[in-house]
TORBAMAR-505748 format. One record per residue (C-alpha): residue in one letter; x, y, z. Coordinates in nm, 4 decimals, decimal comma. Layout:
N
r;c1;c2;c3
a;X;Y;Z
...
END
This chain:
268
r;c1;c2;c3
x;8,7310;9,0401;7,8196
x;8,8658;8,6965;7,9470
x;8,7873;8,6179;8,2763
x;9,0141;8,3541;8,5216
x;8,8556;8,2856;8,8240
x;9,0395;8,1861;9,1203
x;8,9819;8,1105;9,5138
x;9,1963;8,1786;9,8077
x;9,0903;8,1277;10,1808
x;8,7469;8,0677;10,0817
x;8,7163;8,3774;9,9128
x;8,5871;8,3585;9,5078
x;8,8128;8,6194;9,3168
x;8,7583;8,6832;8,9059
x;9,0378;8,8137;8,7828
x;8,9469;9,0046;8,4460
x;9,1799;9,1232;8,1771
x;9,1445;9,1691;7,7859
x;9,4539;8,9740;7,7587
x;9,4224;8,6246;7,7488
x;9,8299;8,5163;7,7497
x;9,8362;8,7201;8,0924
x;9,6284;8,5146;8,2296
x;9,7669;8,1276;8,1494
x;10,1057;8,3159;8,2676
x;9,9171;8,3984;8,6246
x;9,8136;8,0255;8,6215
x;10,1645;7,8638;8,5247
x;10,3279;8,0844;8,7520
x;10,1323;8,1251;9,0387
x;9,7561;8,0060;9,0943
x;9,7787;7,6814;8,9132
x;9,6446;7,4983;9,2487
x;9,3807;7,7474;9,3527
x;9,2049;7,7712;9,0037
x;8,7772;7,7770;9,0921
x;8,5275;7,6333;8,8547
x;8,3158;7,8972;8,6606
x;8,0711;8,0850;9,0021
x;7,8009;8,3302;8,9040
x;7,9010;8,5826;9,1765
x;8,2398;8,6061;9,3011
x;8,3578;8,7899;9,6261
x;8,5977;8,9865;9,4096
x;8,6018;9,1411;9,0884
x;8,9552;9,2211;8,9988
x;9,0305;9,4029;8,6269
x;9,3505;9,3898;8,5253
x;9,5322;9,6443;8,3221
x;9,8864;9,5000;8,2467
x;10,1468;9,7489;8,0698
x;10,5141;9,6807;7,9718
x;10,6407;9,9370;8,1914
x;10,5229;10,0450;8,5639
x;10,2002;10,2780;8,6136
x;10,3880;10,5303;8,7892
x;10,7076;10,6339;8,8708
x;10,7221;10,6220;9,2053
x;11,0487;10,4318;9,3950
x;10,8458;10,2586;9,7210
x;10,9307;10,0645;9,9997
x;10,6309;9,9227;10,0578
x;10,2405;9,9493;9,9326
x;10,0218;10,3147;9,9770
x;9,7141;10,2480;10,0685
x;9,4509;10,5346;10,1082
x;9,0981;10,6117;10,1381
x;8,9580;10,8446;9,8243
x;8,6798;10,9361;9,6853
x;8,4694;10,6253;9,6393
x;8,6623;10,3833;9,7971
x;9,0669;10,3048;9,8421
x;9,3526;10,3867;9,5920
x;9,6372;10,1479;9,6069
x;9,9533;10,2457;9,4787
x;10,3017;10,0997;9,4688
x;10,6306;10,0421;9,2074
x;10,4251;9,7831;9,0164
x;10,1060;9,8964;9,0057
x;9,8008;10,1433;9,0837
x;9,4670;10,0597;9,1558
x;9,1188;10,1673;9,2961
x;8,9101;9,9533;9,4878
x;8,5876;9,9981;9,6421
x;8,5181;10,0782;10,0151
x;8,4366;9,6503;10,0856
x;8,7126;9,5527;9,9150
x;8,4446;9,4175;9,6560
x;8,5722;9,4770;9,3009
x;8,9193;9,6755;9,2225
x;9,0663;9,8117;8,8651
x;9,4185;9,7644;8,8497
x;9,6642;9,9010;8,6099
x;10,0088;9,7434;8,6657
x;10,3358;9,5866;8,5453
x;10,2878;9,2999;8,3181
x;10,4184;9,0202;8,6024
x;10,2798;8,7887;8,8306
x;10,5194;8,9397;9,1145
x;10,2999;9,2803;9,0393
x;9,9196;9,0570;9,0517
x;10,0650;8,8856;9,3261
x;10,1514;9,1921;9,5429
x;9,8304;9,3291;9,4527
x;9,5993;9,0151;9,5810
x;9,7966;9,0312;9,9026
x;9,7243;9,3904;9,9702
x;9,3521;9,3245;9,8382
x;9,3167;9,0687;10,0876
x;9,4704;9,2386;10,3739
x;9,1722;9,4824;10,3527
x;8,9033;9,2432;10,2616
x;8,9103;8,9987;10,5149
x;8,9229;9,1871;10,8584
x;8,5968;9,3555;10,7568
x;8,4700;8,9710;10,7182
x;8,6103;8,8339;11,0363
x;8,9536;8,7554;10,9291
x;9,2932;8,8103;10,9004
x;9,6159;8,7712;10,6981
x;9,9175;8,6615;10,9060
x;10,2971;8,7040;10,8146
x;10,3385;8,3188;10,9016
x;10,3705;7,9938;10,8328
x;10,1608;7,7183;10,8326
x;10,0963;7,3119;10,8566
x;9,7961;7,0732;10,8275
x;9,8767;6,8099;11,0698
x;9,5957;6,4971;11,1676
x;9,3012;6,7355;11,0043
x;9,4456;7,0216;11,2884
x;9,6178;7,3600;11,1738
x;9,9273;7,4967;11,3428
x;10,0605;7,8292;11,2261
x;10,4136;7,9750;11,3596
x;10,3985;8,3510;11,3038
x;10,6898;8,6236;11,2667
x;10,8404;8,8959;11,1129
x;11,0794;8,8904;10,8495
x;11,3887;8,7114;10,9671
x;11,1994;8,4803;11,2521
x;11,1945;8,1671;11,1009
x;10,8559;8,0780;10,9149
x;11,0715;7,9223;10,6058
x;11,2845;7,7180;10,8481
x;10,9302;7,5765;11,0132
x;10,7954;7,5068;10,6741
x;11,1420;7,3404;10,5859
x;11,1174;7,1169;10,8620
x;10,7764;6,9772;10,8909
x;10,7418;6,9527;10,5140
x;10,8078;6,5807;10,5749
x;10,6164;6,5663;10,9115
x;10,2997;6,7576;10,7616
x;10,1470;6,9612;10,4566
x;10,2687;7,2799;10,4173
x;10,0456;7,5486;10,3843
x;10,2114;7,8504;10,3008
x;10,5735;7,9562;10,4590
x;10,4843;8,3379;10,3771
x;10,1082;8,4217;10,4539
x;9,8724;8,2384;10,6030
x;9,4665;8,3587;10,6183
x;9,2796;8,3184;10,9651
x;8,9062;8,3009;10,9380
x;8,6387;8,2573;11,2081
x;8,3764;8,0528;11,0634
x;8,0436;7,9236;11,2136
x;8,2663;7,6120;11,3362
x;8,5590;7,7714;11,4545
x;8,9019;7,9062;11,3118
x;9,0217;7,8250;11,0221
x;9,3375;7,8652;10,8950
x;9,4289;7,8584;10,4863
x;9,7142;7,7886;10,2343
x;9,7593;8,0306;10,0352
x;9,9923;8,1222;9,6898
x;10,1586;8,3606;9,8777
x;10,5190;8,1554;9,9483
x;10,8850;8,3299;10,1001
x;11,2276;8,1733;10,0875
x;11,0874;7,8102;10,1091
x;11,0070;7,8440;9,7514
x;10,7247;7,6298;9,6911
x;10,4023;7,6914;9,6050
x;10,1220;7,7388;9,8996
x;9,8259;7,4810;9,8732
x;9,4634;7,4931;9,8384
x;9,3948;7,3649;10,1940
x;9,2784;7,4716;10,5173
x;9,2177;7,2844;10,8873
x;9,0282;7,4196;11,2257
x;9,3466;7,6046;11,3590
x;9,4693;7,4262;11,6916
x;9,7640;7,6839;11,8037
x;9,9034;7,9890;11,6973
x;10,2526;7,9853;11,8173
x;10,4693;8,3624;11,8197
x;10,8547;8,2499;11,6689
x;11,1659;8,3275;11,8568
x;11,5479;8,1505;11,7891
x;11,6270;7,9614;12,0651
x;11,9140;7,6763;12,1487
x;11,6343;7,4490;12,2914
x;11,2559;7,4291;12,2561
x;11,0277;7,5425;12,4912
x;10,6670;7,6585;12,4436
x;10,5081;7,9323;12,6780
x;10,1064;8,0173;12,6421
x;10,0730;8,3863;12,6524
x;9,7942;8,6011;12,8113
x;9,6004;8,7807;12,6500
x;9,7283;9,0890;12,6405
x;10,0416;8,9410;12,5029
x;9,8895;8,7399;12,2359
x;9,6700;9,0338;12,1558
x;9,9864;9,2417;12,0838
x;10,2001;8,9691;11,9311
x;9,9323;8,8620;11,6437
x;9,8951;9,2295;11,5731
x;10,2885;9,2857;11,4817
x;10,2254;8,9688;11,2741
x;9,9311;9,0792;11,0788
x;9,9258;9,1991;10,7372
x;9,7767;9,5552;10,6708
x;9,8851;9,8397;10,4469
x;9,5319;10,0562;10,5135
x;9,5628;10,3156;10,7819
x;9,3316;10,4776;10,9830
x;9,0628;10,4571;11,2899
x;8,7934;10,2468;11,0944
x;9,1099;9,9956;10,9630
x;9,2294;9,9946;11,2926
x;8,8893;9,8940;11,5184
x;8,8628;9,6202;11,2213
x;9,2258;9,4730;11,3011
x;9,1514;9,5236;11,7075
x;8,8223;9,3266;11,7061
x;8,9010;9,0554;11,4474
x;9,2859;8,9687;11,5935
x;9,0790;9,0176;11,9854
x;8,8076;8,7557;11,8587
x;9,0849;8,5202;11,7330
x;9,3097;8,5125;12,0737
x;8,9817;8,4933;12,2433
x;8,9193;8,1719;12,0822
x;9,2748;8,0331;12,0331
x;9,5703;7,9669;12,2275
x;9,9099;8,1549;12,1342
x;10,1905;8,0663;12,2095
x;10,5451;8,1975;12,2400
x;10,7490;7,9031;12,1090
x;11,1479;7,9094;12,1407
x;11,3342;7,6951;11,8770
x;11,6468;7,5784;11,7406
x;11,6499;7,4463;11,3950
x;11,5372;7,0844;11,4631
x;11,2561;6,8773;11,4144
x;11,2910;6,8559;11,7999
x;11,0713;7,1586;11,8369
x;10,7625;6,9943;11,6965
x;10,7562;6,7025;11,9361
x;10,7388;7,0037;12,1954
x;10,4277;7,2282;11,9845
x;10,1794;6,8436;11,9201
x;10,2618;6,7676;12,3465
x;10,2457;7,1668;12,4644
x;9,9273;7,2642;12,2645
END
């Protein structure tokens, strides 16, 4: 069994498969920048089971993700897999392709991190004088177009997915390889997170700090989490609660300028 081990947000994943070329393609492809020298004990233990045609036939919009007997069963178009209660170690058969390892990790990590005190974030994300900004949204709000425009202002992050994590100094917030439309591949980096600003099209900039109760709601519509259920849910409440506790949000209305940032580094 070859072994590839990997780290994203912190977190020390081995990824496991008896197929070596599957591997280098996951590395070429994908992880390339978040590649982790050799650790003894991992957070993760992931084994991979690629086949040349899906696990199962099902047609799915988006991932299924249950509790059974012993844990969690994942399943979705490219692959199946059963993971243990803490997110801890996972057997995965899927579709030989990164897209299908790649949709996994992000469903992995959806379920591992709230349990740990944090969360992933349908957002993007910058690195900006050693400070973190992330601008979060659905689909369609414009985390690509951020990422577009501060990528010569500031390091880019991730456009996609960003992972929030309270640490013993604070939030953090992480690149990650999970990218969207801006096509580039997140980095390995990560800064105390300054603001968390809520995206919404606008013909001029202007930034407006929510309450609590807003920001409380607005992170949760931007969090990432397939797992259902009152134990998932209490998880989500108390991590995204901690965060907006600790961290302004913002609702920030912008037009497709770099005028918009001038507004988030004076406002925040």
């Amino acid at each position: 069994m070859k072994t590839l081990d990997i780290s994203i947000a912190g977190i020390a994943l081995r990824l496991e498969c008896a197929e070596e070329a599957f591997l280098t393609d996951l590395v070429q492809e994908r992880y390339g920048a978040f590649l982790l020298a050799h650790v003894e004990q991992p957070h993760i233990r992931v084994l991979l089971r690629p086949k040349p045609s899906p696990p199962t036939r099902a047609r799915m919009e988006s991932v299924k993700v249950r509790q059974a007997e012993g844990g969690w069963r994942f399943v979705y178009d490219t692959f199946v897999a059963d993971v243990t209660p803490e997110a801890e170690r996972a057997e995965v058969d899927c579709l030989r392709s990164v897209y299908a390892v790649d949709s996994f990790l992000r469903t992995l990590l959806a379920l591992y991190l709230p349990q740990r005190g944090g969360v992933m974030v349908h957002a993007s994300a910058v690195r900006h004088e050693h400070r973190g900004y992330v601008f979060a949204g659905r689909s369609g709000a414009g985390k690509s177009t951020v990422a577009r425009i501060l990528s010569g202002e500031a390091e880019v992050l991730s456009d996609e997915l960003v992972a929030l994590r309270r640490l013993p100094g604070g939030w953090y917030a992480y690149g990650t390889p999970f990218w969207g439309d801006f096509a580039r591949a997140g980095v390995n980096l990560s800064a105390p997170l300054r603001a968390i600003c809520l995206l919404q099209h606008a013909k001029e900039p202007r930034l407006e700090r929510l309450s609590r109760r807003d920001a409380l709601t607005g992170v949760l519509q931007c969090s990432l989490q397939f797992a259902e259920g009152p134990q998932v849910a209490e998880w989500m409440l108390n991590v995204v609660s901690a965060l907006v506790q600790d961290v302004a949000v913002h609702r920030l209305r912008f037009p497709p300028s770099i005028e918009f940032w001038e507004v988030v580094l004076k406002g925040v």
